[in-house]
C-alpha positions in Angstrom: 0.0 0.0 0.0 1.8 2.8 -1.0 0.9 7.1 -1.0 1.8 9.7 -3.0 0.6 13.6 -3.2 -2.8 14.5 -2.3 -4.5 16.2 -4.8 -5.8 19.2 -4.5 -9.9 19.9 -5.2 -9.0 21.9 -8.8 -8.0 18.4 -9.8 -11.8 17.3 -9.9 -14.0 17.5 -12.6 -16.1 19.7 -12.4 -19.4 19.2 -10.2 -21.6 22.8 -9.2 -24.6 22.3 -8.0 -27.3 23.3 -10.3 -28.8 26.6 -8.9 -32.4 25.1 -9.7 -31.3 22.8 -6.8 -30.6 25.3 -4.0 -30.6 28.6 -4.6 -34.5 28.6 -3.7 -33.7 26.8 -0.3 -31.3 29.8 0.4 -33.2 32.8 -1.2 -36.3 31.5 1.5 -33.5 31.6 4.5 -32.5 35.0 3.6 -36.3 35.9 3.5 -37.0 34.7 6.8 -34.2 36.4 8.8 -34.8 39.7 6.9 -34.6 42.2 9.7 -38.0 44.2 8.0 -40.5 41.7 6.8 -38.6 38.2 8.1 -40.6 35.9 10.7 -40.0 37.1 14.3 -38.5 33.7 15.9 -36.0 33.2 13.0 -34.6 36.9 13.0 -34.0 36.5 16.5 -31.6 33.2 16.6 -28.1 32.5 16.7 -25.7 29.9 16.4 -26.1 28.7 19.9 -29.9 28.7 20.0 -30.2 26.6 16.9 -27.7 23.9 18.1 -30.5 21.7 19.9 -32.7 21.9 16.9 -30.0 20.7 15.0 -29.4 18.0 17.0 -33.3 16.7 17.3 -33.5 16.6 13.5 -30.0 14.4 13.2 -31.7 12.1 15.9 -35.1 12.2 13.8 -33.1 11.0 10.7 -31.3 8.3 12.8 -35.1 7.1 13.8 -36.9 7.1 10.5 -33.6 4.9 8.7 -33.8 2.4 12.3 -37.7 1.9 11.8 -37.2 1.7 7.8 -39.6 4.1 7.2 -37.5 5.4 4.0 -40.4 6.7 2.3 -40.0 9.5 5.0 -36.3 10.0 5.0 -36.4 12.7 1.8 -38.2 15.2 4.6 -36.4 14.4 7.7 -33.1 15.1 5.4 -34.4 18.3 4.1 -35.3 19.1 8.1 -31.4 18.5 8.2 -30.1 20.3 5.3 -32.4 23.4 6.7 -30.8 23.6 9.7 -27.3 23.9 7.6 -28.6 26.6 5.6 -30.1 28.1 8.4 -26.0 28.2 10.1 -24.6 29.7 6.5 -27.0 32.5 6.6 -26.2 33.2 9.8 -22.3 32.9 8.8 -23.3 34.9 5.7 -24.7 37.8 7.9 -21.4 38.0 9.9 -19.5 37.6 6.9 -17.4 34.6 8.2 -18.8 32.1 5.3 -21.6 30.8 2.9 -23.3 27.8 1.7 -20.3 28.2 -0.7 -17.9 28.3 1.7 -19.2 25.0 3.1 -19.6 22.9 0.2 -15.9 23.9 -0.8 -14.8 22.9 2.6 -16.1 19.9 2.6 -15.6 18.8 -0.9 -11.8 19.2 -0.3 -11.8 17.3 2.7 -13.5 14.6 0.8 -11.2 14.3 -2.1 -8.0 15.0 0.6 -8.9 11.9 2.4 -9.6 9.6 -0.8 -6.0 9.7 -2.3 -6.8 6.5 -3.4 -9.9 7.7 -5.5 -8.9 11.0 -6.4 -5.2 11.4 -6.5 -2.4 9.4 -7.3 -2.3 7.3 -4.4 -2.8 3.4 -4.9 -4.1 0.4 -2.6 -3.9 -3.2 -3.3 -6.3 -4.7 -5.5 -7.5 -6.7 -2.2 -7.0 -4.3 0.5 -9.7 -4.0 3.1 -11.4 -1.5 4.8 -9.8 -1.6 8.1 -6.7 -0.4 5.7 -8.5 2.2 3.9 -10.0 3.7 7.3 -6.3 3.4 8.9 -5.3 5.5 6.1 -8.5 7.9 6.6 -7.3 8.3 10.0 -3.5 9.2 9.6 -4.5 11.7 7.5 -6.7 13.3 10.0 -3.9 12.7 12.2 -2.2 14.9 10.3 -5.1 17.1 9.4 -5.1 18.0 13.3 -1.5 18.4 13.5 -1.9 21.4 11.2 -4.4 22.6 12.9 -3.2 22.8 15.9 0.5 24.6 14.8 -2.1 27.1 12.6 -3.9 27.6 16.3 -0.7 28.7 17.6 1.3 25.3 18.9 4.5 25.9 18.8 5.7 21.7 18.1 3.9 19.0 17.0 4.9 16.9 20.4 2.1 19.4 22.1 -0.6 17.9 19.9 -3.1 15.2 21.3 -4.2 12.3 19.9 -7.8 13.5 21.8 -7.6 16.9 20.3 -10.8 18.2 18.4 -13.3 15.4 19.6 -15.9 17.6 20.0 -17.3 18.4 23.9 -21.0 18.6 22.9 -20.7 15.4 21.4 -23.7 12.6 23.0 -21.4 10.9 25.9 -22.0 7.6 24.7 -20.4 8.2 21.5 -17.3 10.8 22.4 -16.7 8.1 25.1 -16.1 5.2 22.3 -14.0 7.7 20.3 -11.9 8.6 23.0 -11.1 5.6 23.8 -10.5 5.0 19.8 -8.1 7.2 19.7 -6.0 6.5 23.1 -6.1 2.0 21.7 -4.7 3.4 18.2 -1.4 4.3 20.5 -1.6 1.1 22.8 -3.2 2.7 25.2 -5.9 -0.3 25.1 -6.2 -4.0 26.2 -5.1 -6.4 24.0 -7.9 -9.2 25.7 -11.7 -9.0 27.0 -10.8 -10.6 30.7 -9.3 -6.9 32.1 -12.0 -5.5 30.1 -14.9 -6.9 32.4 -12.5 -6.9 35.2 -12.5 -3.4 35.2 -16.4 -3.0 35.1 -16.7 -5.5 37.9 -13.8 -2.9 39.7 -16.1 -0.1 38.9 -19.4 -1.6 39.9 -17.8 -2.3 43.5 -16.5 1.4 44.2 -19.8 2.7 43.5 -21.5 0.8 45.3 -18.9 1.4 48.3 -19.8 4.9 48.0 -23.2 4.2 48.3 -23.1 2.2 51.4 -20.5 5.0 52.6 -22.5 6.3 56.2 -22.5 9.7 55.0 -23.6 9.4 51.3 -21.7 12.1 48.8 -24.3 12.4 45.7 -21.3 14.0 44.1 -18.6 11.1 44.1 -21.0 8.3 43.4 -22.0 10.3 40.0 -18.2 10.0 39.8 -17.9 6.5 39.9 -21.1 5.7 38.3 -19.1 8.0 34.9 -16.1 5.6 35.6 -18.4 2.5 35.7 -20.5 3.8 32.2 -16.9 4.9 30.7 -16.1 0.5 31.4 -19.3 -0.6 29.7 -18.9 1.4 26.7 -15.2 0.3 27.1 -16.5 -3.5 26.6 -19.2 -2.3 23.8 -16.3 -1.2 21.9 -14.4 -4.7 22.2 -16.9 -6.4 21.2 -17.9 -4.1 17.9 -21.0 -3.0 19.5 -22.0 0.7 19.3 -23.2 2.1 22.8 -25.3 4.6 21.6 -27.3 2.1 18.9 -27.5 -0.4 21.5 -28.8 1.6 24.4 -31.3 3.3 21.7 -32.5 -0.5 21.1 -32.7 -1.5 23.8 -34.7 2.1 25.1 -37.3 0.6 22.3 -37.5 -2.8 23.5 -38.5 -1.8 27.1 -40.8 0.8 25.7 -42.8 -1.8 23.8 -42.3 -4.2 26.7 -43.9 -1.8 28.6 -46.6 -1.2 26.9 -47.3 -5.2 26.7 -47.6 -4.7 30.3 -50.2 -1.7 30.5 -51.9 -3.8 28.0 -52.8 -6.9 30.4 -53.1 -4.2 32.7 -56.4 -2.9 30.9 -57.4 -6.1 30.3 -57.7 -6.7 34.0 -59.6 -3.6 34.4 -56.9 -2.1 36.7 -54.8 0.8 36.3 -51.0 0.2 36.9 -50.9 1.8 40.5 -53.4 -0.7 41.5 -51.5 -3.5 40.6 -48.6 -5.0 42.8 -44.7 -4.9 41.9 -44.9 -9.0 41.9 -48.0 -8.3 39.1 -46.7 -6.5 37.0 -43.7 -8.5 37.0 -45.8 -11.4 35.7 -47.4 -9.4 33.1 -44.0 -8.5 31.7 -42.8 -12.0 31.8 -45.6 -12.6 29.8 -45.2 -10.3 27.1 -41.2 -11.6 27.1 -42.6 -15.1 27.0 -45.0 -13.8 23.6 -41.6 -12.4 21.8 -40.2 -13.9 18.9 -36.8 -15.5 19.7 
């Protein structure tokens, strides 16, 4: 597997997006922040009040590809793409950068990172992925390197291999990349037994700071971070990504649940009536009615 230069975007053909495509997404943006006739909430937001709207429409396009429902994919991705244009007006207003701005960004990043498709770069005929995302990440190893000297580092022995993982990222997944990042240096365990070791470790210091005489709500939030930071540890072991697998398995109690407020009706009883030994039955009943 060998690398050459990375080419730069002028060596693509050319691609522009047909104005018929966005410009009417964009001209509608600009309408509705226009400080005279523009709709009052939009005129009034900012980068850092559109941030959780951003992230509930990501999380709505992660939901509509989990249940399949594609057919409704086209409108949860244009609920996406709004909230970008929404971030280049706002960049546009400032003058700091465009909808141009962005798809020139990215579009360079993209053919940067794919020597092997856009440059002169070559792979084996049979090379695998885990080779063409090692690649992928030495050059954003590199990527950050720059970065960092450009921010003002004065050597490249100052840079981190946890630099830029973004803080606001969901702690289920900036977990699993940190811990990426430290095993791609050896910081990691080459076998599963320390791996549950160390939950097992965890589980018992939390729960001697629960049985401590005077209880410290602070410190066992501590340890119950150190004993999350193990299970997502072992997730990532055993290829299994946290944040899908909680998300699952937040469904599967959910319709679980509502197998039990079923039987629950069915009895003529409302849920508070019912005993803790009850409704345990009823939920072993609607496990018992699952498909295996």
């Amino acid at each position: 597997m060998t690398s050459h230069t990375t080419p730069s975007i002028t060596e693509l053909p050319a691609t522009a997006l047909s104005a018929t495509d966005v410009a009417p997404l964009l001209k509608i943006m600009e309408k509705l922040r226009d400080p005279q006739t523009g709709c009052p909430w939009d005129k009034v937001q900012t980068f850092q009040t559109i941030v959780p709207f951003t992230l509930e429409e990501a999380y709505e396009v992660a939901d509509t590809i989990e249940r399949l429902a594609l057919d409704e994919l086209p409108d949860e991705l244009g609920d996406l793409l709004f909230q970008v244009v929404f971030y280049c007006q706002l960049g546009k207003e400032q003058g700091r950068f465009d909808f141009s701005t962005v798809v020139n960004k990215i579009t360079d990043k993209l053919t940067r990172r794919h020597p092997h498709v856009f440059g002169e770069a070559t792979f084996e005929a049979d090379a695998s992925s885990q080779q063409m995302k090692a690649n992928w990440e030495a050059i954003k190893a590199s990527e950050r390197e720059q970065k960092a000297l450009a921010a003002g580092v004065t050597s490249s022995n100052e840079v981190s291999v946890l630099d830029d993982i973004p803080r606001a990222q969901p702690a289920l997944s900036r977990s699993i990349k940190i811990q990426q990042r430290v095993a791609r240096v050896g910081f990691d365990w080459p076998e599963l037994e320390p791996v549950v070791a160390k939950i097992h470790e965890e589980i018992d210091e939390v729960l001697a700071e629960v049985n401590q005489p005077r209880l410290d709500q602070a410190k066992v939030q501590a340890e119950m971070g150190d004993l999350l930071f193990a299970v997502v540890n072992l997730a990532r072991h055993l290829k299994v990504d946290p944040e899908q697998a909680l998300r699952q398995a937040n469904v599967k109690f959910e319709r679980r649940f509502k197998g039990v407020e079923a039987f629950a009706r069915q009895n003529n009883k409302a849920l508070e009536e019912h005993s803790l030994e009850e409704l345990d039955a009823y939920w072993d009943k609607v496990k018992q009615g699952e498909p295996r």
